[in-house]
C-alpha positions in Angstrom: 135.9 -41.6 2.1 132.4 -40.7 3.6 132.0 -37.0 3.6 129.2 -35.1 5.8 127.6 -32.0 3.7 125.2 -30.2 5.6 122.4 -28.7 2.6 120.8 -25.5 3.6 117.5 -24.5 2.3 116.6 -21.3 2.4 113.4 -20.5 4.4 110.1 -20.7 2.4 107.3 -18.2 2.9 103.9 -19.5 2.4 101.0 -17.4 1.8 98.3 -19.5 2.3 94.6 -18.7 1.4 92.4 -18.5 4.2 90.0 -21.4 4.9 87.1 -19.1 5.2 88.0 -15.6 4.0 86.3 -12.5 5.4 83.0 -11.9 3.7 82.5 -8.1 2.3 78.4 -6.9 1.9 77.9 -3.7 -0.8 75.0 -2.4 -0.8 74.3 -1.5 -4.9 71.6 1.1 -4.5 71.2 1.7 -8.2 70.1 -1.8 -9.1 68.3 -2.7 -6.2 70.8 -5.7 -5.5 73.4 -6.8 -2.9 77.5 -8.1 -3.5 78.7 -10.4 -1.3 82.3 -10.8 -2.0 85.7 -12.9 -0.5 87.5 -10.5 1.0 90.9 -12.6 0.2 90.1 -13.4 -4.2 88.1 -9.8 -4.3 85.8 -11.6 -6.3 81.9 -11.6 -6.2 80.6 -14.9 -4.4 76.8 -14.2 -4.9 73.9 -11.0 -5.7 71.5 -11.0 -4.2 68.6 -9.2 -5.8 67.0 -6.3 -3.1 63.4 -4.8 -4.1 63.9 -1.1 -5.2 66.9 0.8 -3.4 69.4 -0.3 -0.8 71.4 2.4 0.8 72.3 1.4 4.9 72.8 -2.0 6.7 73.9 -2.6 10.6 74.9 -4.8 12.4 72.0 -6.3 15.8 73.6 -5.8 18.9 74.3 -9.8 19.4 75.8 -10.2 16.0 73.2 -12.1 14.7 71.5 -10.3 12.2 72.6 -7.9 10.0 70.0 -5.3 9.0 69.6 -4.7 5.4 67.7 -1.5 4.9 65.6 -0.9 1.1 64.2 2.2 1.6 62.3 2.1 -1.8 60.6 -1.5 -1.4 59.7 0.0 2.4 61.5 -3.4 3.8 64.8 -4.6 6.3 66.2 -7.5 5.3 67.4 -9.7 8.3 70.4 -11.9 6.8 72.7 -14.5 8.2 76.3 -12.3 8.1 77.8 -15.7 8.0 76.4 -16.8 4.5 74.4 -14.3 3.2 71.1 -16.2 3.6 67.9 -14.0 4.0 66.4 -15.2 7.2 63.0 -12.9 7.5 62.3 -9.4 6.5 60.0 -7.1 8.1 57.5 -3.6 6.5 59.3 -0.4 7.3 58.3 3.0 6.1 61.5 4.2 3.9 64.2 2.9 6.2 66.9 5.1 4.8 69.5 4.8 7.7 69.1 2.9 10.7 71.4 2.2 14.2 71.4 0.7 17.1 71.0 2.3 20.9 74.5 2.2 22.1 72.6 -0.3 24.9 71.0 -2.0 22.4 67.6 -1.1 23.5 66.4 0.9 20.3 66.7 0.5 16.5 66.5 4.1 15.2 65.3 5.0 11.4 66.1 7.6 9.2 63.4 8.2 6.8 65.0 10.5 4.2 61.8 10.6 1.4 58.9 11.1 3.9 60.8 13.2 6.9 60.3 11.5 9.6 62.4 9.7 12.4 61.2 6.4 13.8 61.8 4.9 17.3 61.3 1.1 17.0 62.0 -1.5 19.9 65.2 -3.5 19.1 63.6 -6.9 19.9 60.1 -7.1 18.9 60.5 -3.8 15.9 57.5 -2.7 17.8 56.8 0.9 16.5 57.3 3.2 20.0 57.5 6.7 18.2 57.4 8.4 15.2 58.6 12.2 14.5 57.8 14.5 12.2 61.2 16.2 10.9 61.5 19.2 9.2 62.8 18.2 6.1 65.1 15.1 4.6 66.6 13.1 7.7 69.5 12.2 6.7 72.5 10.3 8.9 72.5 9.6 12.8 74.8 9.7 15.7 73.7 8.4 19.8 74.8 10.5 23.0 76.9 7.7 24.7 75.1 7.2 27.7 72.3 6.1 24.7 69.9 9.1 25.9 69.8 11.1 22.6 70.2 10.7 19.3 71.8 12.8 16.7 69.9 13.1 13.2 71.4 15.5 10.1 68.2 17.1 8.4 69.8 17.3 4.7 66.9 19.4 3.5 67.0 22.5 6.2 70.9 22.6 6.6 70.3 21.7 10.6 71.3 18.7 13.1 68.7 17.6 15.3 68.4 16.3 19.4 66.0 13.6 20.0 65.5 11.9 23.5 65.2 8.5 23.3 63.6 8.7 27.1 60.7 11.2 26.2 60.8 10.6 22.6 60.3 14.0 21.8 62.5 16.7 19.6 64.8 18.4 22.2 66.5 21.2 20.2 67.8 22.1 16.1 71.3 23.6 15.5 72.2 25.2 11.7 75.3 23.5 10.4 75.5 24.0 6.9 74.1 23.1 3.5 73.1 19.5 3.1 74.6 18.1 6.1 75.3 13.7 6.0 77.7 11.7 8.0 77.9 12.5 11.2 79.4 11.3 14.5 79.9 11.9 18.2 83.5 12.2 19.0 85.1 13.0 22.6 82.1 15.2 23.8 81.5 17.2 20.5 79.4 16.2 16.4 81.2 16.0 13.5 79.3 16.7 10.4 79.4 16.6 6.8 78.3 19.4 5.1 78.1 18.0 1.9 77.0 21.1 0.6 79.8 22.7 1.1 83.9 21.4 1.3 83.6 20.4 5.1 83.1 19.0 8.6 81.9 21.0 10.7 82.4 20.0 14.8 79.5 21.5 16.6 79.3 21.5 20.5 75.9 20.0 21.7 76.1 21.7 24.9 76.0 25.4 23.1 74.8 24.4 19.8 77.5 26.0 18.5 79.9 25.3 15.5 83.3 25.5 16.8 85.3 25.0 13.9 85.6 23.5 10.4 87.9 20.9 8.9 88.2 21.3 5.3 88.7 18.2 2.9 86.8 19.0 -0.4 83.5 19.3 -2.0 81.2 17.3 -1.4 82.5 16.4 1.9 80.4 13.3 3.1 80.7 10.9 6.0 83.1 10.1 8.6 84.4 6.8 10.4 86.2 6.3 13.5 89.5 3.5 12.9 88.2 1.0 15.5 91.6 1.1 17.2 90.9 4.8 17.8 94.2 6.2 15.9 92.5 7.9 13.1 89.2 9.3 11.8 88.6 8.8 7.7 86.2 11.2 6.3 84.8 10.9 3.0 84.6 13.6 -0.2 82.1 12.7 -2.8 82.3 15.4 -4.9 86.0 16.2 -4.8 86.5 12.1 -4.6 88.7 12.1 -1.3 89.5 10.2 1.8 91.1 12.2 4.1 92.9 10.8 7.5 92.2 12.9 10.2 93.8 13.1 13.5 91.5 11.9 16.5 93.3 14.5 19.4 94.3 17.7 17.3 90.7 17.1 14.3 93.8 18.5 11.9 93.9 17.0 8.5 96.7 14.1 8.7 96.9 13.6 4.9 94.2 13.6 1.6 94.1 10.7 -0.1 92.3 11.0 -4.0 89.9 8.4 -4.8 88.0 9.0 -8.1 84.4 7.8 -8.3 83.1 9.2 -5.4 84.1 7.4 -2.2 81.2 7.4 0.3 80.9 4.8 3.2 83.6 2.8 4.4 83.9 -0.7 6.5 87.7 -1.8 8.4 89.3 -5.2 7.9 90.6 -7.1 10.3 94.2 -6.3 9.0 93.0 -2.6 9.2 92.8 -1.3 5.5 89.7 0.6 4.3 87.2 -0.7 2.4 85.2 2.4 0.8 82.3 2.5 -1.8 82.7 4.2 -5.2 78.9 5.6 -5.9 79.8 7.0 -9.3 82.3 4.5 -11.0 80.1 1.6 -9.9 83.3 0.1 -7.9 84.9 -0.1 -4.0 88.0 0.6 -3.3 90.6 -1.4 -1.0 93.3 0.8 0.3 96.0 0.7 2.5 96.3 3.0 5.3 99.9 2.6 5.4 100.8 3.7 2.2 97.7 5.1 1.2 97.6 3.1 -2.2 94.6 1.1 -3.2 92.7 -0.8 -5.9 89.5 -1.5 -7.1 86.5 -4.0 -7.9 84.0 -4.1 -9.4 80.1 -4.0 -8.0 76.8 -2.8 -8.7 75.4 0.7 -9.7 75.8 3.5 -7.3 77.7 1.1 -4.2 76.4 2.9 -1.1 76.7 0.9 2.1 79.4 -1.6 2.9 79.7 -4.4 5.3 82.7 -6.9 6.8 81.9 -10.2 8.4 85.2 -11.3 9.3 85.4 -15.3 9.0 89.1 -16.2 9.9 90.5 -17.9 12.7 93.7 -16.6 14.7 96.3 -19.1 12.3 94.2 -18.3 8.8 95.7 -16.0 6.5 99.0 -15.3 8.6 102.1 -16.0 6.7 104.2 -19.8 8.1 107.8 -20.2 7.6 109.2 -23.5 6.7 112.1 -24.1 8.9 115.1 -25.6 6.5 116.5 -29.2 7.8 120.4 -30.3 7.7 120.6 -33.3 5.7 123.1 -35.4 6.0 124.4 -37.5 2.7 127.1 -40.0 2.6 129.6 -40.9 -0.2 
């Protein structure tokens, strides 16, 4: 007697390893070196070695290039996000921090050590202006409409207004001790006073602070989610990421990270990717659940960098659909 049996396999979830995983950039600023790691294995593909101190890196305007700043070997690397390959590198006095014109236009540099604020054209890094800062320039943040720029003075507690039309100083507001990060957000600054255990949100218009959002000593930088949902802001001293609510500013939750988080770079799958500066790590975390590991880098990790590589099928889980067979007897 034939008999039909019909075998059912159960579905079979493949996680397969991308073909070209996303590429994460650390800046170790106390070993003068750069990590390039796979995103997908965590582990280190190359180092390569800086000159004296890397702190900041950002991305050109057309993707290109990304802009490696050593602000002690007065030198920007220009590197191949891709691969990691050094393709020139140009003489820069201190480049501590640097950004990009929201049109592109201007490549603005913090120069922390010798207190000043350069004005370079984006294209050519022709020199256009240089300004003499009160003390420490620290972090930046651009007007929108790309007209002004932000800078934190770290050394006389103030936030500065420079024109990028005139290229002159417009006006100095007091924030608070040792202000950092800081960023424009829906028509008002938030900065870290890292002096101190908070943001504080200052209108522009009135130079005025109009309130604080407290997180913990040491409170450092701040990082809009690119999909706009949530700020992160960083506590070096206390050693905490905090998820802060775009609309409302009100502290969402407080996530503890020892070793010092500091700057942070987003995923493509939207987790966090934050440097460590005293435990010589970064951390991965997951916004969803707020839990995270770490890897090891370099000395004192300061600034941090995704190149995503995928295409739209890497990386995504595939189901094998099970079969009927049909056997006879």
């Amino acid at each position: 007697m034939r008999r039909r049996a019909l075998l059912l396999t159960a579905p079979l979830l493949l996680l397969a390893r991308p073909a070209a995983a996303d590429l994460v950039y650390v800046l170790n600023s106390g070993d003068s070196s750069i990590s390039i790691l796979d995103a997908f294995t965590r582990q280190e593909l190359r180092r390569i070695p800086a000159l004296r101190e890397v702190h900041h890196l950002v991305l050109s305007p057309d993707g290109r290039d990304l802009l490696i700043a050593d602000s002690g070997g007065n030198e920007i690397f220009f590197v191949d996000p891709a691969t990691g390959d050094i393709r020139r590198r140009e003489r820069v006095s201190n480049p501590y921090h640097l950004d990009f014109s929201p049109d592109g236009r201007f490549l603005v540099i913090c120069s922390l050590r010798r207190n000043q604020v350069d004005v370079y054209d984006a294209r050519s890094m022709a020199l256009l202006a240089r300004l003499r800062m009160p003390e420490k320039p620290s972090h930046m943040a651009f007007q929108p409409d790309g007209k002004v720029v932000f800078v934190t003075l770290q050394g006389s507690g103030t936030v500065a207004a420079i024109s990028l039309e005139t290229f002159q100083a417009l006006w100095e507001a007091p924030v608070g001790r040792e202000p950092a990060g800081i960023v424009w957000h829906r028509g008002k600054l938030i900065v870290g006073i890292m002096g101190s255990d908070h943001f504080a949100v200052l209108n522009p218009g009135s130079r005025e602070i109009e309130r604080q959002i407290v997180i913990g000593r040491g409170a450092h930088t701040i990082f809009a989610q690119p999909d706009g949902r949530a700020l992160w802001a960083t506590s070096r001293v206390q050693s905490r990421l905090a998820e802060i609510d775009p609309s409302t500013l009100d502290v969402r939750r407080i996530i503890e990270l020892p070793g010092g988080p500091d700057c942070i770079a987003f995923d493509p799958d939207g987790r966090l990717w934050v440097t460590l500066r005293w435990s010589g790590r970064i951390a991965r975390v997951d916004t969803r659940t707020g839990e995270f590991e770490t890897i090891r880098v370099g000395r004192s990790p300061h600034g941090i960098f995704i190149h995503p590589r995928r295409t739209e099928t890497e990386g995504v889980a595939q189901t094998v659909s099970a079969r009927p067979a049909t056997h006879a007897r």
